[in-house]
N, C-alpha and C positions, 0 to 999 in steps of 0.2 A: 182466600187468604191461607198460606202456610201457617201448617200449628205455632202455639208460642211457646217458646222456649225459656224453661224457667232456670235461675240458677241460683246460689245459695248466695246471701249475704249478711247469712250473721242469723243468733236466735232468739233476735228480737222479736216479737210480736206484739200488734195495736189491735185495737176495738176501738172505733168511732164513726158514727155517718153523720156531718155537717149539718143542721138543717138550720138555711141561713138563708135571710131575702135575698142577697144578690145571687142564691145560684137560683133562684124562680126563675127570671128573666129572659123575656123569648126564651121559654120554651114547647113554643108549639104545642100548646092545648089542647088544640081541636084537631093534633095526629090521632087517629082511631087507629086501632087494631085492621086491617086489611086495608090499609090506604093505598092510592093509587099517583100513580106521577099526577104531577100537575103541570099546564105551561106555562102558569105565572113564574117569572123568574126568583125564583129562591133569594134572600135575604139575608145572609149568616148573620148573626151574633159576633160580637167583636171577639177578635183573636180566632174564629172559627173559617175554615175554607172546607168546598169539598170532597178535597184530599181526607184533612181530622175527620169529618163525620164518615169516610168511607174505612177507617181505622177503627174507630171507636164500634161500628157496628159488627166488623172483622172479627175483632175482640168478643163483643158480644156472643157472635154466632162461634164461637169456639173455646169460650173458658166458663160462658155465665153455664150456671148448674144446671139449667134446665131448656138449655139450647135446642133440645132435639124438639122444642114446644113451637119454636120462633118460626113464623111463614119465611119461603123461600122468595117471597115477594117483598122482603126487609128492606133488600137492596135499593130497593126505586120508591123507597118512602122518601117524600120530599123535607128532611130533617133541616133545620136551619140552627139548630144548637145542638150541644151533647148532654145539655139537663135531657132535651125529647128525645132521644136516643134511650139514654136510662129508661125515662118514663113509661117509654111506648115499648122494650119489654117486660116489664111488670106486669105488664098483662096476659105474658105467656108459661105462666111462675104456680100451674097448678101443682097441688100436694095435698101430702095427705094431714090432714090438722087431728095431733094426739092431745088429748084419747078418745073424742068425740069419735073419730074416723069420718069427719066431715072432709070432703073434698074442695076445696076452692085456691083461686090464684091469693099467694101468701105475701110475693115481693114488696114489701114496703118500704126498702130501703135503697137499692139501687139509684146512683148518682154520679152528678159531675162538679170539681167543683175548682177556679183557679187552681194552681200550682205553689205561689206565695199564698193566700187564704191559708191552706192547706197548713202550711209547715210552722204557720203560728199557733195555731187550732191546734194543732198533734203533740206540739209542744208545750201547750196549755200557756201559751202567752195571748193574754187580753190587753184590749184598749180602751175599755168604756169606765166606766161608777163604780163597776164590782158589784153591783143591786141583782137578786136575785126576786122575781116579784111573782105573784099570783093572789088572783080572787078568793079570798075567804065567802065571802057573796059576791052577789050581780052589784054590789054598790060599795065594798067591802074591799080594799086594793092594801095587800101587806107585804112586807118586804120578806121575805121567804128565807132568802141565804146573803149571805155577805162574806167575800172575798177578804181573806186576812192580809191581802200586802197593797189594798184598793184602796182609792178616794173613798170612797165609803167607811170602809173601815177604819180608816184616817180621823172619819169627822165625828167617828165614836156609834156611829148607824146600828142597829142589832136586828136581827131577825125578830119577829114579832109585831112590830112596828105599822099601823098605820097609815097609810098615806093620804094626806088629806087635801093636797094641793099638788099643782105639778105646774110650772110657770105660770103663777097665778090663777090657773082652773080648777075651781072646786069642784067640778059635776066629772067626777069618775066614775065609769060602770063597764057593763061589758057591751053597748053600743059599739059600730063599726066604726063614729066619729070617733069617741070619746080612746078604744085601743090603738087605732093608727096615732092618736096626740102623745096618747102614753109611750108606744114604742118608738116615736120618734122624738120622743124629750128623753128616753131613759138610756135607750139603745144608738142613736145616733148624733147625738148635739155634743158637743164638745163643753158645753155648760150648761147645766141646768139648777134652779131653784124649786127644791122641793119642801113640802109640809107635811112634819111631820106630827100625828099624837102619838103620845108612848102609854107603857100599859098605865103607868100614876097617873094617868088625865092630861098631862101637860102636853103642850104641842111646841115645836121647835122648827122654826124654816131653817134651811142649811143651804149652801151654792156651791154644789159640785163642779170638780172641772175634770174632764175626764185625764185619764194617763196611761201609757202602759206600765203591766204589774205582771208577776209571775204568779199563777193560782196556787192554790196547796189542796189539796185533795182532802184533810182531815180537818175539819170542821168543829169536832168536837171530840176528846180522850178524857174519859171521866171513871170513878170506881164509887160505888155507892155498899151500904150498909144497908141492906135487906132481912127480911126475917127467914130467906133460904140464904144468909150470906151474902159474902162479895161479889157485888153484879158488874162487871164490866162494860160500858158503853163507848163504841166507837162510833162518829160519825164520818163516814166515807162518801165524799163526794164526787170522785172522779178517779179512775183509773189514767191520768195524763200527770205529768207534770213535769221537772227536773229531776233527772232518775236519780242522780246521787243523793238530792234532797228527800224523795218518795223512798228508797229503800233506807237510808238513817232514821226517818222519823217514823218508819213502820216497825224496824228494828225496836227502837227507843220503846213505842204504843206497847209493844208484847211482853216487852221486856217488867213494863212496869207493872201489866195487867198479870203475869207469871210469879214477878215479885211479891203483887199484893196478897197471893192466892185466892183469884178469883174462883167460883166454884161456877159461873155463868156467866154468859158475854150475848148483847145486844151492839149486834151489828145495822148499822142504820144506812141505809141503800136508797131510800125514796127519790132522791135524786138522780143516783148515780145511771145514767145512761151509756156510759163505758168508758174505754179506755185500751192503755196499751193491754195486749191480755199478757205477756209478760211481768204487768204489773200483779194484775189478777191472779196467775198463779204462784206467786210469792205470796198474795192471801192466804189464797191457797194452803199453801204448805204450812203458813204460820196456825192456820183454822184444823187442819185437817188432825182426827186424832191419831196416837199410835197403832193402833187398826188397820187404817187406811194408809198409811207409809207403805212405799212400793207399791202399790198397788195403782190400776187405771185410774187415771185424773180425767181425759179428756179424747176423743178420737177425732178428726177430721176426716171427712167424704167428700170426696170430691166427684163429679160427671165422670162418665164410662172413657175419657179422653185421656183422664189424668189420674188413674185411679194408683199410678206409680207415685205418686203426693200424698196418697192418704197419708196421715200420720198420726201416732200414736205418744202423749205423753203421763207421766210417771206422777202419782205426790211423793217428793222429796222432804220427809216431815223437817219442819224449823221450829225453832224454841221449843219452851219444855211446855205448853197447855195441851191437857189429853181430854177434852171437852167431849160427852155423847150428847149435846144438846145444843144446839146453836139457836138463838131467837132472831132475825132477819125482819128490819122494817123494811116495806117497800109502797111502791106506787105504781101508778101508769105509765111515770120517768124514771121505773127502773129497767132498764133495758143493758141486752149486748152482753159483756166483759161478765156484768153483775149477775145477770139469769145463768150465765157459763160457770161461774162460781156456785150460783147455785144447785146446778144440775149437776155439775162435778162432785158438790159434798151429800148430797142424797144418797148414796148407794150404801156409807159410811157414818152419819149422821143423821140426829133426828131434827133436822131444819122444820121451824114453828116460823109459822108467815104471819105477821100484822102490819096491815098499812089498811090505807083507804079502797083500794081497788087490786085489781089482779099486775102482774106487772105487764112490759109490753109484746113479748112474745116473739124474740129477735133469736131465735134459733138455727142463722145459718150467718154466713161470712165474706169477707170479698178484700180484693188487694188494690191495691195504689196503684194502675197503670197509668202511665205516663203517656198523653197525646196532646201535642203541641203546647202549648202552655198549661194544660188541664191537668187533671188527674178523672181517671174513670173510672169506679168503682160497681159492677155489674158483681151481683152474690154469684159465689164461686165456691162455698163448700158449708159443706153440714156439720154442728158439732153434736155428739151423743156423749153419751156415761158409761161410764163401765159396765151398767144394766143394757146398755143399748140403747137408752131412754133419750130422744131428743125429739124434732118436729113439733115441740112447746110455743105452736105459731100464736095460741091462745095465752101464753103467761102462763104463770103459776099464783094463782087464788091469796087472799089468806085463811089462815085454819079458820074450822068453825069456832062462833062467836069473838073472833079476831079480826074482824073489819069495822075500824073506827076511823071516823074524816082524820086528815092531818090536821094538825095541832098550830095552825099557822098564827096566833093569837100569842106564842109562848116559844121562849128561847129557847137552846139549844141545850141539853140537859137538865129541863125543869120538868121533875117528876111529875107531875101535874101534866104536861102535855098528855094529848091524845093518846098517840101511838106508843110514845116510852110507859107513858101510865100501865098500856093494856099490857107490854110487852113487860113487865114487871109485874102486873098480876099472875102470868102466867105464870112463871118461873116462880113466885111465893106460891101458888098454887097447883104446885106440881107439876106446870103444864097443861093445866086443864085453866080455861076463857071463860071465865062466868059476861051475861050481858050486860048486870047491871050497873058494876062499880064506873066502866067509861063509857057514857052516852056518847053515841055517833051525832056532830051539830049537823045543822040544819043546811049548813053549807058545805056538806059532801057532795050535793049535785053540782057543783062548778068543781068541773074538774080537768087533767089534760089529756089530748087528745092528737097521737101523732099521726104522720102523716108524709107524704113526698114534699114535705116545706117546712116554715119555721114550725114551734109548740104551740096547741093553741089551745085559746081556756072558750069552752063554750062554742069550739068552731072559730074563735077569733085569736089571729095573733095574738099572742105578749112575748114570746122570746128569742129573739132570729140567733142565738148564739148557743142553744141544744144541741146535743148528740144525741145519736141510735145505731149503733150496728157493731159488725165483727169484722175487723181490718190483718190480716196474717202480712207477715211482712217481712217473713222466713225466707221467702220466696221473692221473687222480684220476674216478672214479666216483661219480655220483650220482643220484637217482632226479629 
């Protein structure tokens, strides 16, 4: 294959990798690493011929970051989709994992996924409830997040909530029967009757219908009275949305938190697994203090092919907060755009981590190529800090004694939650995490766990509509 040929279109940039049931499907599972032809005849996957798969591997063997790993026997692997294409080099994605300096294949995001899917997703247009759910326990099913312009959020539904029925089934857990009923009553029925109890005891059934909705990324914008002061709390869900809408209502969030004079800001990421990074670095700049203006925000690396793409960008400080202390909740579904913002404000900032777990450890990137109806996303470049600092394949921990379960029992700026609790103790207390004021429950062992498919709790489905990865989109590829 002739090299690809990249050319500018603008300086936009995305962060996000799809992980959705329908791109599972036929994808050739059992291709191993050094497979050989076969003479059964080949099966494509609908919309796929193989012309696409002899494209998409082309691609592979000449943009993904770590091509020079890929057998020369790629070729004659008998592929019947472009999810197995992805999948099967993932396996060729060794690196170096900082700061252990453990060695092993890192790829976990590499993908294919529709063309239409794609441009709803990126757009952050949904069509389901707007229910956001996970396991508090193995028996324990709560609604996690709720979409502000959703059915759900329609029928007055709130995070913390419950669930105690699901088209008349009481017996919720994390059995394999019991999540396939869940994710195909939440995630794909066009109506469902759910049951709910709320935190006062009472229980409420409701009959959603599903719709399409525009998401909103901010979840939560609150100022509180502390004994260090005015603590600022953002909750940031998503790096996607309606960009006119996303930069007014980020403008607006800073504006109020700079007006109040906050002297601290709890930014709350546990969700967030990316987004455009365009968006991200307008965080960015609004986070970053006067210190750090002009100076390195971010580097891109690319393979020894493209090393004329690396690129280098700037923080451009915005508003007037000069913050040296940033407090960042996170998770296992903080990934991509949100680690990038992370690692971006470390060199400048003393970022304090509390969440439940480390986050997911999405330290490289990859673009939207275009094959046949698809889109094919093979990781295509590294992102670092101005220290140099990236290959974060491991996440970023939280600080000591700043690992407490998510707070999934309690709404969305109720001082009392888990994570805002700890993340406020810290800050009344200089930044130093005492154990005992927020016990960690009992139900931090259900937790999530990504992977080349949907999100799953305990190894089991619950959400085929998560993100994970770094999408650059400065660029555009083409043969």
């Amino acid at each position: 294959m002739a090299s690809i040929k990249i050319k500018s279109i603008g300086p936009i940039l995305f962060s996000g990798l799809l992980l959705i049931s329908s791109c599972s499907k036929n994808n050739n599972a059992s291709i191993l690493p050094g497979s050989t032809p076969t003479s059964t005849p080949i099966q494509y996957a609908s919309g796929v011929t193989k012309a696409i798969i002899d494209t998409a591997v082309g691609y592979s063997n000449d943009i993904y970051l770590w091509y020079r790993q890929l057998p020369a026997t790629m070729n004659a692997v008998p592929f019947a989709s472009l999810d197995s294409v992805m999948n099967y080099i993932k396996n060729y994605s060794k690196d170096t994992v900082l700061p252990s300096g453990v060695v092993r294949n890192v790829d976990k995001w590499s993908f294919a996924i529709k063309q239409a899917d794609w441009d709803n997703i990126s757009q952050g247009i949904a069509g389901d409830f707007g229910l956001g759910i996970f396991f508090m326990s193995a028996s324990d099913l709560r609604v996690k997040s709720v979409e502000k312009l959703s059915p759900a959020a329609a029928a007055g539904i709130h995070r913390g909530w419950q669930i105690t029925a699901i088209q008349g089934v009481s017996a919720i857990n994390t059995t394999d029967a019991s999540i396939q009923q869940i994710v195909a009553a939440i995630f794909s029925s066009a109506t469902a009757t759910i049951t709910f109890k709320k935190p006062d005891g009472s229980s409420q059934q409701l009959t959603l219908n599903a719709a399409t909705y525009q998401e909103q990324p901010i979840y939560a914008d609150t100022i509180y009275n502390q004994p260090a002061g005015k603590v600022g709390y953002l909750v940031y869900n998503s790096f996607l949305g309606d960009s006119a809408s996303v930069v007014n209502n980020l403008a607006a969030a800073f504006a109020g938190f700079s007006n109040a004079g906050i002297s601290n800001l709890i930014l709350d990421l546990r969700y967030n697994s990316g987004g455009y990074v365009w968006m991200e670095q307008l965080m960015a700049n609004y986070l970053i203090n006067n210190s750090g203006n002009g100076q390195v925000m971010n580097r891109e690396v690319f393979n020894d092919k493209y090393t004329k793409y690396n690129t280098l960008d700037r923080f451009s400080k915005k508003g007037n907060l000069n913050l040296s202390t940033l407090y960042v909740i996170v998770s296992k579904g903080t990934a991509s755009a949100s680690e990038l913002l992370i690692n971006s404000l470390k060199p400048f900032m003393n970022i304090k981590l509390v969440g439940p777990s480390a986050t997911t450890g999405k330290a490289v990137g990859f673009f939207n190529i275009p094959v046949g109806s698809w889109y094919i996303f093979p990781v295509s470049f590294k992102s670092i800090n101005a220290l140099g600092q990236g290959n974060y394949y491991d996440g970023f921990s939280p600080d000591a004694n700043a690992a407490v379960a998510d707070g999934l029992d309690k709404d969305w700026g109720d001082v009392t939650e888990s994570c805002l609790a700890k993340a406020l103790q810290g800050i009344n207390n200089n930044g130093t995490f005492s154990v005992a004021t927020v016990p960690i429950l009992a139900s931090k062992d259900i937790g999530i766990s990504m992977g080349s498919g949907p999100v799953l709790v305990n190894d089991r489905l619950i959400n085929p509509r998560n993100i994970s990865g770094a999408i650059e989109t400065r660029r555009h590829f083409q043969r």
